[in-house]
N, C-alpha and C positions, 0 to 999 in steps of 0.2 A: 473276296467279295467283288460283283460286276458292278456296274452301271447301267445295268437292263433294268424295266421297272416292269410292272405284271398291274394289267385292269382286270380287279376282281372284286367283291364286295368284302368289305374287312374284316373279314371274321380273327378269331384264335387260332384255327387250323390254316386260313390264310397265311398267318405269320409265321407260324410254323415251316409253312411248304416254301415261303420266301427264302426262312434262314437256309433252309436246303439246298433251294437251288442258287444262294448266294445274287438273291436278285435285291437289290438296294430298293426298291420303290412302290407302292403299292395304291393306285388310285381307284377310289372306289367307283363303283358303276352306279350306283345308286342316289348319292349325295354326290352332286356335281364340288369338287373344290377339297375335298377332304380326303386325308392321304398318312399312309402310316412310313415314315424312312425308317432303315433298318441301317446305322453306322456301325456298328457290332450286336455280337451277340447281346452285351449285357446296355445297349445303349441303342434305344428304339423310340420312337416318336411320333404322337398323332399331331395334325394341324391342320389348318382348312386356309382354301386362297382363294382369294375371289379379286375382281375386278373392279375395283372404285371408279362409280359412275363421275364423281368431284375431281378424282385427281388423274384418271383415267392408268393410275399405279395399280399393282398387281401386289397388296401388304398380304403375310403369312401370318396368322393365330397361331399361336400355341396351345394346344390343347391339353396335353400332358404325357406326363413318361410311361410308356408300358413295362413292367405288370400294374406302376400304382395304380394307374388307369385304365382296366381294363377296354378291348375294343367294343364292348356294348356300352359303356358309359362315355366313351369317344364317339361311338355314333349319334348318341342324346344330343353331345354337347354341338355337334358339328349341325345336327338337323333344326337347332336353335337358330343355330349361327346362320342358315341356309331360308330358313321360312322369316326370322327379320330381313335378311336383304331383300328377301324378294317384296317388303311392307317400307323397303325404304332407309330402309336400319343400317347402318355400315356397323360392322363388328369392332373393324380398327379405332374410329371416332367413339362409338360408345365407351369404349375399354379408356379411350384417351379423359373422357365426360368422364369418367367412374375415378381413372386415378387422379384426378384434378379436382374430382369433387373427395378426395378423400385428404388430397393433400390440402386443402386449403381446411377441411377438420379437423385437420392437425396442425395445423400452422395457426387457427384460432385456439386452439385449446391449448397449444407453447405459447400465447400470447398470455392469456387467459393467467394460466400457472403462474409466469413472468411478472406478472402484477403482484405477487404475492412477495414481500421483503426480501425474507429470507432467500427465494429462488433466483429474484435478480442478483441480491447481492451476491451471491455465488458461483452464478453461471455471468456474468454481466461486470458487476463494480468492482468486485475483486482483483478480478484480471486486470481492470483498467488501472485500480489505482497502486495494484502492486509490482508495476513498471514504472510510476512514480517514488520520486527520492525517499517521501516523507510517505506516500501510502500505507506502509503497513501502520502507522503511527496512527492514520486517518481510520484506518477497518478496527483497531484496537481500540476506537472511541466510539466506535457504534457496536461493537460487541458489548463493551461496558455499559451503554449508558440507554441503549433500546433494545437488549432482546428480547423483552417483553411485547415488542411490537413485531417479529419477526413473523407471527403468522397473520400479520393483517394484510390486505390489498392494496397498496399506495395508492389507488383513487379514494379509496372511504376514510381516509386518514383527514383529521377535521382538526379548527381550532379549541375544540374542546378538549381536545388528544393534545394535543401542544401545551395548552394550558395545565393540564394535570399535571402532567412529564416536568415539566417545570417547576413546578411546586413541589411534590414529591425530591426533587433534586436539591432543594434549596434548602429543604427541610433536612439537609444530608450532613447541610453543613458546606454544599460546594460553592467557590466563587462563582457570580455568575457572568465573569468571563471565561470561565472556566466550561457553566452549562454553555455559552452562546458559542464557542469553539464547537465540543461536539452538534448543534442544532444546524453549524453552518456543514458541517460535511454531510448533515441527515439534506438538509437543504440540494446542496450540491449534488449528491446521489439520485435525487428527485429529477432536478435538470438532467440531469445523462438520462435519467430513463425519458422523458419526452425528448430530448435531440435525438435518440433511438428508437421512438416510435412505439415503445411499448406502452405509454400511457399518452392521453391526450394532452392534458395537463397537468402542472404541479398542485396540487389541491392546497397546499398550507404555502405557497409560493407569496403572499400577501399577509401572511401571518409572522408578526414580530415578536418577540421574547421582549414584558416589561422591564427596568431597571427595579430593583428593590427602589421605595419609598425614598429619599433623600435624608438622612437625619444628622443627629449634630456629629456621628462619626462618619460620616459618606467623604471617600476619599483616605480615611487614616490608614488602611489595609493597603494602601497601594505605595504610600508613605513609610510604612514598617518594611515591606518588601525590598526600597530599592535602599538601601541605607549602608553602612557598611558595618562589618561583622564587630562586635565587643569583643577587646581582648579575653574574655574567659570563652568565647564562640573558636576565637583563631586556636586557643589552647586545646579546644578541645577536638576541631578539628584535624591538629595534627597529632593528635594522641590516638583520635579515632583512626588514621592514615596507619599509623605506623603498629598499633593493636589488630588491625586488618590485616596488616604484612606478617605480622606474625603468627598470629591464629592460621591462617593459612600454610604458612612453613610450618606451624606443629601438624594439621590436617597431613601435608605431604610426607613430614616425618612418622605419620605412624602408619599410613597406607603404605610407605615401601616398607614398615619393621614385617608388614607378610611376604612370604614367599613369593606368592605371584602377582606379588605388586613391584620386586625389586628391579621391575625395568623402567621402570619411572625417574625420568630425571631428579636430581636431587636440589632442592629449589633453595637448601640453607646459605650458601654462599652469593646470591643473587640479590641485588638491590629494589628490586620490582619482581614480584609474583608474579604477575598479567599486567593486563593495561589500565586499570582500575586506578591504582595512587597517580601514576604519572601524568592520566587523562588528565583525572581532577587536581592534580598541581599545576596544570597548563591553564585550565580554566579559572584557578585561583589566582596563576600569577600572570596571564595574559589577557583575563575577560573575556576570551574568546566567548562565543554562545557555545555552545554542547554541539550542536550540527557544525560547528566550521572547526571543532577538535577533534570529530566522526572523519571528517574529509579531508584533514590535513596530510599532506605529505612530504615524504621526506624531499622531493626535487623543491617544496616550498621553502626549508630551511637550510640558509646559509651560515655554517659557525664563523665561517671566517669574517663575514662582515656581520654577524650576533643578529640579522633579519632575517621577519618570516616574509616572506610577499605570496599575498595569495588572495583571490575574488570570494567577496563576501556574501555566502551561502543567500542568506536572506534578501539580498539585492539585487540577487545574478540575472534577474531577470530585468530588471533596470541599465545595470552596468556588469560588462565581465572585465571592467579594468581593474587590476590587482591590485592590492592596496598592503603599502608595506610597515611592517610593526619593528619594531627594538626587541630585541631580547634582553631581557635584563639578566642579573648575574643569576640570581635563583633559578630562574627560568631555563639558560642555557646550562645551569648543572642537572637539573632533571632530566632535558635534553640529550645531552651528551651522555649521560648514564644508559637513559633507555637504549640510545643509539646503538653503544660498547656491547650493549647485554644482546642484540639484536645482530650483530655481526655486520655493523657497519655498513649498515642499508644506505645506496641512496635512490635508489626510487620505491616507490608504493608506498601505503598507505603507512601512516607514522604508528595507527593505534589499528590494525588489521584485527578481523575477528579469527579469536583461534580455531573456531571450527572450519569454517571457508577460506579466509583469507580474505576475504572482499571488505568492503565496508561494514562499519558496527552496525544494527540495526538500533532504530532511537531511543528505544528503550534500556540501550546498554548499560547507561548508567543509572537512570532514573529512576529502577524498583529497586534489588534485590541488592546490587551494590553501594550504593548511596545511601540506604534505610540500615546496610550494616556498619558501616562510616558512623553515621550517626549515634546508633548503638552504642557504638563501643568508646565514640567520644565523650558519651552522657547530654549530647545536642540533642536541641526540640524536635522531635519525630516529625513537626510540620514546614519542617527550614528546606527550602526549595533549593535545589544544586544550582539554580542560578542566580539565586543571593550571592553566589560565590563571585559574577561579574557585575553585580550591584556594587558588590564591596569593593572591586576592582577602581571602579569608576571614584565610587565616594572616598576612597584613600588619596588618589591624585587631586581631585577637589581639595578636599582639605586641606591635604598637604602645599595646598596654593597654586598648583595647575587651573590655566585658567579653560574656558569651556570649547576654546577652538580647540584646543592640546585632548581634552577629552574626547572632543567629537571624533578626532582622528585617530584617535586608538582604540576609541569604542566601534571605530567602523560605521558609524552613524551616515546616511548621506546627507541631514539637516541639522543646522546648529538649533531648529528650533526642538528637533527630537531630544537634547541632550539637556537645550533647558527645560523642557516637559518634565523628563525626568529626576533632573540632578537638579535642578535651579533651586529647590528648597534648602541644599545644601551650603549654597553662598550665602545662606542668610550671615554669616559670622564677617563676611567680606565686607558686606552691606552694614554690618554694623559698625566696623570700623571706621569706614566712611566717614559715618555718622557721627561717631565720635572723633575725628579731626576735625569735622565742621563744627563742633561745640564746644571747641578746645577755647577756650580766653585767646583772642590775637595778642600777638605781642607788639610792646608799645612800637609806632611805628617813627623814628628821628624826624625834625621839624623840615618843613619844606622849605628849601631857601630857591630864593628867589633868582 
């Protein structure tokens, strides 16, 4: 192929007589600007050039590839291109008008879509909030508790949608601390999408969630919650612990009795199955919350001086100063157990997930492991895993710990948090009190002078 070019009108036998003589170029005679290049045989190209009156630049159209294009629908396109300019028309800026007017029809209409729940929340909220600690925790409570709403529009969403939702939830049987958690991250998703620009405003942004009516039990449910477990609850607890451990060593014992299961570790001689007993023994016997037994690790525990030191999940964002706990003797044998069974880890995470290895995800404990716990202990299906650091709290109380001593192993940053919750619990302190002040004084010897 040369670099000779040939002024001829562009025909099909033109091209032809090009490829032959290896002439690269072909400017028609007739349409000033329009021209067919020949880079190979099988790679041929019409386009037109003209001269912008505005930028006094020399831009090239593309017209299209020959054969898809044949040279008489090249010539159409070019004699278009050729009677607009001469009305004023630039080809380049039109094409630039046409993709900018097409993009911006598209950029409304992904707007458009975007308003619609379900498409934010999956191209948009998801992403956001599943680089957060507790996200997946937050998308598992609007799957739950709205996907009845997922093909609505987040602007037409009204207080009479809130209101329904509400009721219907109540009617469920849920606390409604329980609805007003999910509401706030429905809330929260609403603000990402206006600091985002997909909607203008949060429409239910001023809509509150009522409290139930006040009645002469308002406050007992929060009272039962934080209390400490009945001896027949602890029994049954560790019956449910230790019936979990085993149900699962028989489970393992008859998956390897097959053939092609016999490469399965053999889990009878093991003290811990998973992380399941040992979590919820940490939780039982250190109060930790559920999230700072998810993030625990092993650089946090020291055997030798029987302390955990480690920054409390729920406050990190206040303080990341550590805050150091005692290991008591139970505590450091479950410890030291998991540890041995683990090959004497000392960094990472203490309760790693066995599928990744990363952190447990929040729900680790909270359905399918804790509901069989329960099970198998013959405990109330509605006994929440964190009665377990209720009971934590209420055993040192009682046992006559007073509330500074609580606040600091509860992790509390306020003493007035620990009397919010526990302070029903001194009532027996308080009575004491009471009765040494009621006691008959004893006689007191004469005053001498």
């Amino acid at each position: 192929m040369t670099n000779f070019s040939l002024k001829r009108k562009i025909t099909e036998s033109a091209i032809k007589h090009a490829q032959s003589k290896g002439i690269r170029t072909i400017h028609d005679i007739e349409i000033s600007g329009f021209m067919c290049t020949i880079y190979r045989r099988d790679l041929i190209t019409f386009s037109f050039r003209y001269r912008s009156k505005l930028t006094s630049k020399r831009p090239v159209m593309k017209i299209g590839r020959y054969p898809s294009v044949s040279a008489d629908e090249a010539r159409e396109i070019a004699k278009k291109m050729s009677l607009g300019l001469a009305k004023g028309i630039e080809p380049r800026l039109e094409e630039d008008a046409a993709i900018k007017a097409q993009k911006h029809i598209e950029e409304q209409q992904r707007l458009q879509d975007a308003t619609i729940i379900k498409v934010f929340l999956d191209t948009v909220y998801r992403p956001h909030k599943e680089r957060m600690k507790r996200g997946n925790e937050d998308l598992e409570r609007l799957d739950r508790h709205f996907k009845p709403w997922y093909q609505k529009r987040m602007p037409e969403l009204s207080k009479a949608d809130v209101t329904r939702w509400h009721h219907e939830l109540e009617k469920t049987g849920l606390a409604f601390l329980t609805i007003k958690r999910s509401y706030d991250v429905l809330q929260n998703m609403l603000n990402i999408a206006v600091e985002e620009k997909f909607i203008h405003e949060n429409p239910i942004k001023n809509v509150r969630l009522k409290r139930p009516v006040a009645g002469d039990d308002q406050g007992i449910d929060a009272i039962r919650s934080r209390r400490a477990l009945t001896d027949r609850e602890i029994d049954g607890l560790f019956r449910g612990l230790a019936i979990y451990t085993q149900d699962r060593k028989d489970m393992r014992r008859r998956s390897r009795a097959k053939k092609s299961n016999r490469h399965l570790p053999d889990w009878d001689h093991l003290t811990y199955v998973d992380y399941v007993v040992p979590a919820i023994l940490v939780i039982y016997h250190a109060g930790f919350r559920p999230g700072d037994v998810y993030g625990l690790r092993w650089e946090n525990v020291n055997f030798e001086t029987q302390i955990i030191t480690k920054v409390i999940e729920k406050t990190a964002h206040h303080s990341i100063r550590p805050t150091s706990f005692p290991i008591s003797e139970p505590l450091l044998e479950v410890l030291q157990a998991w540890w041995e069974q683990n090959g004497r880890q000392r960094t990472g995470y203490v309760f790693p997930s066995p599928k990744t290895g990363r952190r447990l995800s929040a729900s680790a404990l909270g359905r399918h492991p804790w509901a069989a716990v329960k099970k198998f202990g013959g405990l109330d299906e509605n006994l929440d895993l964190y009665t377990l650091r209720h009971n934590f709290a209420s055993q040192l109380i009682m046992s006559g710990a007073d509330l500074m001593t609580v606040m600091k192993l509860m992790g509390h940053r306020d003493i007035a948090t620990t009397i919010e919750h526990y302070g029903h619990l001194t009532a027996d302190h308080i009575r004491n009190a009471l009765d040494a002040l009621n006691r008959p004084a004893k006689a007191k010897p004469p005053f001498k002078y």
